[in-house]
Backbone bond lengths (Angstrom), bond angles and torsions (degrees), N, CA, C in turn:
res aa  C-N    CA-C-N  psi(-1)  N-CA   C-N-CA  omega(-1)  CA-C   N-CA-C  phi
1 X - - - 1.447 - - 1.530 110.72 -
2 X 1.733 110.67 -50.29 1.471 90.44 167.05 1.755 128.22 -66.78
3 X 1.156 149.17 -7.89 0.757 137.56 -160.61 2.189 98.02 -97.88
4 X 1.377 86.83 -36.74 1.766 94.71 161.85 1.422 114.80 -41.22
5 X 0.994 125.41 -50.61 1.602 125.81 -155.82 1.683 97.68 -117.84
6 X 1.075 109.71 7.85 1.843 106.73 178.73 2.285 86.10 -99.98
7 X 1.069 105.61 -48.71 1.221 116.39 -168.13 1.406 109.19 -49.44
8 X 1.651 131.89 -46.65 1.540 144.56 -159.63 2.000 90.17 -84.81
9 X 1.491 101.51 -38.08 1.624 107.48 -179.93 1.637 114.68 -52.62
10 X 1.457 101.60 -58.03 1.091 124.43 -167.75 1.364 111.76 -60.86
11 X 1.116 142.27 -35.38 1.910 166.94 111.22 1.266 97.94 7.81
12 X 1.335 106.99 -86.13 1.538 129.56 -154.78 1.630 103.34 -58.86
13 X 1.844 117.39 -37.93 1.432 96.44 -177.01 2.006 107.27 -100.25
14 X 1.405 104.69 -3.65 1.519 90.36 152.10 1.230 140.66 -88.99
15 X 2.076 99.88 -13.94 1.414 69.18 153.03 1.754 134.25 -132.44
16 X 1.593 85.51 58.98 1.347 100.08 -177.04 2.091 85.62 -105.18
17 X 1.296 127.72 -32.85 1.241 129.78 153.63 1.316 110.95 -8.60
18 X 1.515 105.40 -81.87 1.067 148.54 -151.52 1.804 101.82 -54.90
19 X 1.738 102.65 -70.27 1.339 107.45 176.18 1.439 105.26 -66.21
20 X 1.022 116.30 -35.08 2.142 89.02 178.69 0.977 107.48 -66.36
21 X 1.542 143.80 -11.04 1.668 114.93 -177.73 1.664 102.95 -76.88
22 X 1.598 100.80 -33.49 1.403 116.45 -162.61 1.449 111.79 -68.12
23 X 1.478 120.42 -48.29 1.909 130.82 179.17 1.378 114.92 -101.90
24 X 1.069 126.87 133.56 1.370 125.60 176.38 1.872 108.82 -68.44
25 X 0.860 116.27 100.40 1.495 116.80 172.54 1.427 124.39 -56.08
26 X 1.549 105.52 -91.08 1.367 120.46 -177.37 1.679 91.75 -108.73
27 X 1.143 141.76 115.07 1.307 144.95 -164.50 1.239 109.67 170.24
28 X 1.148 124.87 117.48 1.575 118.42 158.14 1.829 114.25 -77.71
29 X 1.513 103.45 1.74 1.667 86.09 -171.10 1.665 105.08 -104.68
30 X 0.749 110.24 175.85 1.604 127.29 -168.88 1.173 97.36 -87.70
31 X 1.660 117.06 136.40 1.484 135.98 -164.95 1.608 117.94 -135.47
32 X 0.758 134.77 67.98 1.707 136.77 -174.67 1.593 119.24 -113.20
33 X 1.529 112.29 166.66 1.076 121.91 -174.73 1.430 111.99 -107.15
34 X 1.779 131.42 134.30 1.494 118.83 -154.61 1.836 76.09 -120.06
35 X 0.935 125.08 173.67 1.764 139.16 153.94 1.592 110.70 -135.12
36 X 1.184 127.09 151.59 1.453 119.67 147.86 1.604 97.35 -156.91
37 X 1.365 114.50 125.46 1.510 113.50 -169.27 1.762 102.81 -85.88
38 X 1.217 109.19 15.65 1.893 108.59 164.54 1.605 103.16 -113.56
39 X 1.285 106.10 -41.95 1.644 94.43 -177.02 1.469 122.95 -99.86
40 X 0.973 130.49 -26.79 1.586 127.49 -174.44 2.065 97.41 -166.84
41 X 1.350 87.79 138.26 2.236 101.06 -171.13 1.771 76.65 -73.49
42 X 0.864 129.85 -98.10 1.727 144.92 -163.64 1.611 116.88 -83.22
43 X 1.088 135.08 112.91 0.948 107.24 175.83 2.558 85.03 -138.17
44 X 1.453 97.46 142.80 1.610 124.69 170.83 1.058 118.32 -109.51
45 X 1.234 123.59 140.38 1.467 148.89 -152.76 1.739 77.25 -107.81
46 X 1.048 145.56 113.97 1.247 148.14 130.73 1.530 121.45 -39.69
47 X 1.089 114.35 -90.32 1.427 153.25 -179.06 1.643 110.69 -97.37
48 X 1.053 103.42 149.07 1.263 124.36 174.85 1.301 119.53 167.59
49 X 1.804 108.99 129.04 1.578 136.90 -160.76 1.282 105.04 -140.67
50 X 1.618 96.20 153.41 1.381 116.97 -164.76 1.653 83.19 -136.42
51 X 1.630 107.24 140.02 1.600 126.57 163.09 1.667 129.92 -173.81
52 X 1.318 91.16 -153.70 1.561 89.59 172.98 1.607 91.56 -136.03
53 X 1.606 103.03 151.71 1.204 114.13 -169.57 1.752 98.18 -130.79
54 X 1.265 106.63 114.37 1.427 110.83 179.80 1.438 113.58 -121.17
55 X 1.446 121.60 132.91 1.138 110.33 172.36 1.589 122.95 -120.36
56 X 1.514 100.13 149.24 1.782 107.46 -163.11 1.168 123.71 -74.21
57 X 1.324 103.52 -171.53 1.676 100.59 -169.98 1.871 121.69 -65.08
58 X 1.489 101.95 -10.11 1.500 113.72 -166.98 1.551 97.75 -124.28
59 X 1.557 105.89 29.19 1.570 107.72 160.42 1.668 117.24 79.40
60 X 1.124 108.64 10.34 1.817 120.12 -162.89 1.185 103.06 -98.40
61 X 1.377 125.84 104.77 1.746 142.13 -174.44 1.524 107.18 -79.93
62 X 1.805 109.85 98.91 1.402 102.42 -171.88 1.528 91.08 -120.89
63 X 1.613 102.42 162.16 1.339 132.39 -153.31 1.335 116.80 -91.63
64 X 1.524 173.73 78.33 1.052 149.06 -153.84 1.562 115.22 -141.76
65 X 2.007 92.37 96.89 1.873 76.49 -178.41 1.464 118.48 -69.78
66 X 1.035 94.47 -179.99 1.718 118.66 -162.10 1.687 125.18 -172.21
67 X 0.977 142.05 148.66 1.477 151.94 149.37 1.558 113.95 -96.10
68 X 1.309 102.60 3.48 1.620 102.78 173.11 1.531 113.72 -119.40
69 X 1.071 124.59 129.57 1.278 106.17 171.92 1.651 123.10 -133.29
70 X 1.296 117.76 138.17 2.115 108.91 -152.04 1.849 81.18 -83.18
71 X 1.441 97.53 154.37 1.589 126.49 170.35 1.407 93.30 -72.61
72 X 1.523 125.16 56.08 1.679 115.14 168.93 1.330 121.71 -103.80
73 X 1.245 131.80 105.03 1.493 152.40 -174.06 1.635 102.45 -30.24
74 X 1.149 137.40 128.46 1.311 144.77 -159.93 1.412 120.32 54.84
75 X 1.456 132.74 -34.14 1.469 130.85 170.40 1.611 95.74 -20.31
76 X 1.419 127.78 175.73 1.307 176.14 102.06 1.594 131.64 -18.02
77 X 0.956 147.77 92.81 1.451 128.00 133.91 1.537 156.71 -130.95
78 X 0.859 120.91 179.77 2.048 92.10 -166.09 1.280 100.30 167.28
79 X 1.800 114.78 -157.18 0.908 112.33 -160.81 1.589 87.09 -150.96
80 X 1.273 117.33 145.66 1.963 131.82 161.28 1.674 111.75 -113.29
81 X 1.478 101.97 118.51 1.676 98.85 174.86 1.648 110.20 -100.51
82 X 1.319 125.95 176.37 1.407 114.92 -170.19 1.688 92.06 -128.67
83 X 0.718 124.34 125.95 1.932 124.77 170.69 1.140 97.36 -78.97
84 X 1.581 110.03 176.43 1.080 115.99 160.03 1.977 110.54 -152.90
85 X 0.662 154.89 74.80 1.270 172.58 -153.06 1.833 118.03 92.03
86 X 1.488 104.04 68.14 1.829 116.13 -176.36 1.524 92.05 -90.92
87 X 1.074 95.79 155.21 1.435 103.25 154.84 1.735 97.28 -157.30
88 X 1.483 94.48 139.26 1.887 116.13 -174.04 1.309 120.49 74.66
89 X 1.260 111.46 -112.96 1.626 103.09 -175.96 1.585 111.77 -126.74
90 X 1.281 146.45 163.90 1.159 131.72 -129.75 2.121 82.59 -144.47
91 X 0.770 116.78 126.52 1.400 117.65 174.54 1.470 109.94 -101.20
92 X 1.543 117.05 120.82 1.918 111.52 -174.13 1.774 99.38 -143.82
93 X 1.148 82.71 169.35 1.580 110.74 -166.08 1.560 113.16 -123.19
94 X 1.066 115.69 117.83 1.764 121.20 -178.96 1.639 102.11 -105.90
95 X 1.281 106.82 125.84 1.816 95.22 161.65 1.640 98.93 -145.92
96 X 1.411 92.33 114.00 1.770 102.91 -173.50 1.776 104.39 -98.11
97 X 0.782 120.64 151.97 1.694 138.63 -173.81 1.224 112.15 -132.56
98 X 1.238 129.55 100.80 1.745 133.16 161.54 1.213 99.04 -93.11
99 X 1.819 97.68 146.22 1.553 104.67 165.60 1.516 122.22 -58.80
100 X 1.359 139.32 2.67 1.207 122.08 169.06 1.651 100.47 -160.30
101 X 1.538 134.23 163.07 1.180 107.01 -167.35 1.880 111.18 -80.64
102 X 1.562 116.81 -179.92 1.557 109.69 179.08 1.266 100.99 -90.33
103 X 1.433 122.11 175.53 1.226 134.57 169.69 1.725 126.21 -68.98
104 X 1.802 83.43 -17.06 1.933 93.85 150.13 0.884 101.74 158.77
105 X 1.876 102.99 154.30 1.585 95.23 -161.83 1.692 94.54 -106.14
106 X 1.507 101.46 161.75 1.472 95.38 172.28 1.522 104.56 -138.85
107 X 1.311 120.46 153.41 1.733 130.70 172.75 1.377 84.73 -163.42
108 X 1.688 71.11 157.55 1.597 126.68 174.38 1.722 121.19 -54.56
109 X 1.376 83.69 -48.87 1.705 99.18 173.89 1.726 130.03 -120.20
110 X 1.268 113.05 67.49 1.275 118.18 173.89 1.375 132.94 -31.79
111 X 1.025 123.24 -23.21 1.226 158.60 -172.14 1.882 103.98 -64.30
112 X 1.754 102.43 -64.70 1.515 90.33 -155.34 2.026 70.59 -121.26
113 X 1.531 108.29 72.14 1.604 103.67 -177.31 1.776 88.07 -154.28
114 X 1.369 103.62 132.41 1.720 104.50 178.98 1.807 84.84 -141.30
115 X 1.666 79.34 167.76 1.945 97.37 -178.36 1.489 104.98 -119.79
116 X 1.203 134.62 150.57 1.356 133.52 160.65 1.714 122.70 -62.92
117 X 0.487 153.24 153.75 1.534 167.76 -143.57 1.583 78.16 -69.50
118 X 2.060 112.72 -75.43 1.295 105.74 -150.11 1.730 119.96 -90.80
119 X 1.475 101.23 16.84 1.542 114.53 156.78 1.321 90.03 92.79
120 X 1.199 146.06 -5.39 1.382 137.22 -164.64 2.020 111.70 -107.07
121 X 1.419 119.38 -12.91 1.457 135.24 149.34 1.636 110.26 -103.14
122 X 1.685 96.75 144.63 1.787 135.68 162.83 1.433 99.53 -117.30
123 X 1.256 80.40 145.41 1.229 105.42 150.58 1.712 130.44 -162.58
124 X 1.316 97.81 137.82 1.238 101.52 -148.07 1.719 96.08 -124.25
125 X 1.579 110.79 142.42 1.752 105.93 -174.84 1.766 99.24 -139.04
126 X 1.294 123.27 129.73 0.779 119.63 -178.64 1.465 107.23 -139.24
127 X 1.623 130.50 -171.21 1.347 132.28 -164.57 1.157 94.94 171.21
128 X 2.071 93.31 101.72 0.877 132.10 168.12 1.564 156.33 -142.24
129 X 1.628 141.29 127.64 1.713 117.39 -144.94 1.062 101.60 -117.17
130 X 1.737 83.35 120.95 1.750 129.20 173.85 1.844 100.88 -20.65
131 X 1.206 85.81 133.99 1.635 87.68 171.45 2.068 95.37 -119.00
132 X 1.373 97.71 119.00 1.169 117.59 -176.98 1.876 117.49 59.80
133 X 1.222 89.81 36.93 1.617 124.68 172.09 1.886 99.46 70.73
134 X 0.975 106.83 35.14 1.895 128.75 -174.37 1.571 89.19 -102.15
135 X 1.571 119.09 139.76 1.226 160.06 167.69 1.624 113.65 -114.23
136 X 1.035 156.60 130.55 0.913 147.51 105.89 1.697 147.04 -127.13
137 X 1.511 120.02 -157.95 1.522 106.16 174.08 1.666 94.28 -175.71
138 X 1.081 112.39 117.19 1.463 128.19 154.79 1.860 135.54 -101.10
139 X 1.299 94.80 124.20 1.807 88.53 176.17 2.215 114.73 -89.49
140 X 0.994 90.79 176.16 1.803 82.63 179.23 1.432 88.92 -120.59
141 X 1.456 100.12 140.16 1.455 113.57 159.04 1.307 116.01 -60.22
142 X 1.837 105.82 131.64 1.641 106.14 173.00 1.670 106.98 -144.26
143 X 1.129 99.69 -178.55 1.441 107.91 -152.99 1.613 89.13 -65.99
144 X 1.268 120.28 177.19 1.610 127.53 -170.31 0.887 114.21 35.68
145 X 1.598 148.90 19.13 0.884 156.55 138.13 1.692 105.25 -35.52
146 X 1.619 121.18 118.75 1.176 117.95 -175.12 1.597 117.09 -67.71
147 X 1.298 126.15 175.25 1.734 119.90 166.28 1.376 91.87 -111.27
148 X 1.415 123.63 178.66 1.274 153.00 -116.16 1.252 150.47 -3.40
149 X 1.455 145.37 -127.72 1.536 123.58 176.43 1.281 118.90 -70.33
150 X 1.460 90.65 138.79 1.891 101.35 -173.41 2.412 77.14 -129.35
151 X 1.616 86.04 168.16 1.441 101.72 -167.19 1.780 92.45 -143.82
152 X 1.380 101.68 127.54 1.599 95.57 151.95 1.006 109.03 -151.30
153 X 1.538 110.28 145.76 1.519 135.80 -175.44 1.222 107.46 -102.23
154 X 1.540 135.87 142.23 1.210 149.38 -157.83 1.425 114.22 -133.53
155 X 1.332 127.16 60.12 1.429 120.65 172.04 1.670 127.35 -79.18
156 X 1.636 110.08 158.66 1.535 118.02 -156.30 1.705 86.52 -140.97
157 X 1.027 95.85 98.01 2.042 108.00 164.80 1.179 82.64 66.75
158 X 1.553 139.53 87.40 1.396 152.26 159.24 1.621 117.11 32.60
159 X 1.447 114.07 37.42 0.565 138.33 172.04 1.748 151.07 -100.35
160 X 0.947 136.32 63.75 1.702 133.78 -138.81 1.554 109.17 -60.24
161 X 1.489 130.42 103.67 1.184 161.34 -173.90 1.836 100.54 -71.27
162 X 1.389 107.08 -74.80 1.676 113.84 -143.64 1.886 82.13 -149.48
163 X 1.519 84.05 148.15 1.755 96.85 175.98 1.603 107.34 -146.71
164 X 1.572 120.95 112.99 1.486 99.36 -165.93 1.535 105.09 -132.46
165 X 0.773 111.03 130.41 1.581 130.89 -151.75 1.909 102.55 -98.58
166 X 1.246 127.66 103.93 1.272 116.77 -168.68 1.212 101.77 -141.99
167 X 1.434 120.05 170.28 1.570 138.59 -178.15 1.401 110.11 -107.71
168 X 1.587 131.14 121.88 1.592 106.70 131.40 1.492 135.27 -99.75
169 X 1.046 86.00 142.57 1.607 86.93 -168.05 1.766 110.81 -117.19
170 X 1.511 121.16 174.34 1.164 141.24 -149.41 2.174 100.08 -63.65
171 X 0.924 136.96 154.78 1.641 108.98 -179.19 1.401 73.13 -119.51
């Protein structure tokens, strides 16, 4: 009899295991499955955050999520994903959307950075290894930078990872 009712147990919490790695349950963060048969068999989005990243007067890069973010000239914002079984380098895709276009866009890397026709989408692709299975990408606030909802989607091997829906607003 015990082995009857240890057996239906034993089921039920692997594969309730099983589906929490797979569905986001109780989570506000974005949960998906990436593949790439050169870089990693499985790879899970754990975690994933959206903020502003400001750093202080003594150089100290602190973290603060948010869905709001102030129109402040050098501030920070973006997004950090968390892997969870990567191995090498992680190939991703940024495509950010403001409600209207900025007064100009600027990056680092022109190269793997395109504009939409009506100036109001980026997109940006880069390939890069996770430091402590961490992904990320931040832009800096700059002047003409428009206010209100901006959206960015975060794909990993053509894949849609994380989608984070945020405000800037007036500082």
């Amino acid at each position: 009899m015990f082995t009857k009712i240890l057996v239906p147990q034993v089921l039920l919490v692997s594969l309730s295991l099983t589906l929490g790695v797979i569905t986001p349950v109780f989570s506000n963060a974005s949960i998906a499955l990436a593949e790439s048969p050169l870089k990693y068999a499985q790879s899970v989005a754990n975690k994933t955050e959206f903020g502003v990243r400001i750093v202080d007067s003594e150089g100290k890069v602190n973290f603060f999520p948010t869905t709001t973010v102030p129109l402040k000239e050098g501030d920070a914002y973006g997004w950090r994903i968390k892997l969870d079984n990567y191995q090498g380098k992680v190939k991703w895709r940024e495509v950010l959307t403001l409600p209207k276009p900025p007064e100009t866009w600027i990056t680092q890397d022109s190269k793997n950075f395109s504009i939409s026709a009506d100036g109001k989408t980026a997109i940006s692709q880069r390939t890069a290894t996770p430091v402590n299975g961490v992904i990320e990408n931040f832009w800096t606030v700059s002047p003409g930078d428009p206010l209100g909802k901006h959206q960015i989607q975060v794909y990993i091997d053509e894949r849609l990872i994380a989608t984070f829906a945020f405000e800037i607003v007036p500082f």
